[in-house]
C-alpha positions as CSV (number, residue, x, y, z in Angstrom):
1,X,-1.8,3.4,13.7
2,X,1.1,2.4,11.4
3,X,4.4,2.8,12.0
4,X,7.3,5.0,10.1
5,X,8.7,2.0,9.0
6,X,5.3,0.5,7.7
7,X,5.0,3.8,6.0
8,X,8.0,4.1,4.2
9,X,7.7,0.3,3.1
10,X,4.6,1.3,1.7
11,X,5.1,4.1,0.0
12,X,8.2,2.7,-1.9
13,X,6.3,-0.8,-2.8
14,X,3.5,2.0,-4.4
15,X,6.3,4.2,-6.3
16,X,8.1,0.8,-7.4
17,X,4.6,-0.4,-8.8
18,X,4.2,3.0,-10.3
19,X,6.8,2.8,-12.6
20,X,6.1,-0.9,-13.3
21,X,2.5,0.4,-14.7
22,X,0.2,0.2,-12.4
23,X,-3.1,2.0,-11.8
24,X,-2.6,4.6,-8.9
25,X,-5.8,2.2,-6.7
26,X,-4.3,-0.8,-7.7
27,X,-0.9,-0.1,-6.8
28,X,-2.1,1.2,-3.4
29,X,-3.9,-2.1,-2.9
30,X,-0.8,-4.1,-3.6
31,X,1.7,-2.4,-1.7
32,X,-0.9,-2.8,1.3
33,X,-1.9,-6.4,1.2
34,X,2.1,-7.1,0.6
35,X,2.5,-4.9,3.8
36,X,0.3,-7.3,5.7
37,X,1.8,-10.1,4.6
38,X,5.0,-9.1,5.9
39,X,3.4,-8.6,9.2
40,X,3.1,-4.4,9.2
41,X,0.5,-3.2,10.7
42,X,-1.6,-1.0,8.1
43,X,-5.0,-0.4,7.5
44,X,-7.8,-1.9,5.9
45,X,-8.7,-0.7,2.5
46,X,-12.6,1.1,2.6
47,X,-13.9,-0.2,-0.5
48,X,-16.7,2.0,-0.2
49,X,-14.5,5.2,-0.5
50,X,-13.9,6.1,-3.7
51,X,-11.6,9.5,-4.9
């Protein structure tokens, strides 16, 4: 389960690395892994899902 906070970090990092350029996936998988390297609790990207 991931926090408000964790969300909102999240969702920024993605519509900062948006409008930097980035691919929609990739930006996702940025903003996450930066997420978990700042000690949020988030999830775990299924690399098997694909939309």
């Amino acid at each position: 389960m991931t926090t408000k906070e964790a969300q909102h970090f999240v969702s920024n990092k993605i519509r900062k690395l948006r409008d930097e350029g980035y691919p929609q996936r990739q930006a996702v998988a940025i903003a996450l892994e930066i997420a978990r390297d700042r000690g949020y609790k988030v999830p775990a990207i299924n690399r098997m899902e694909r939309t």
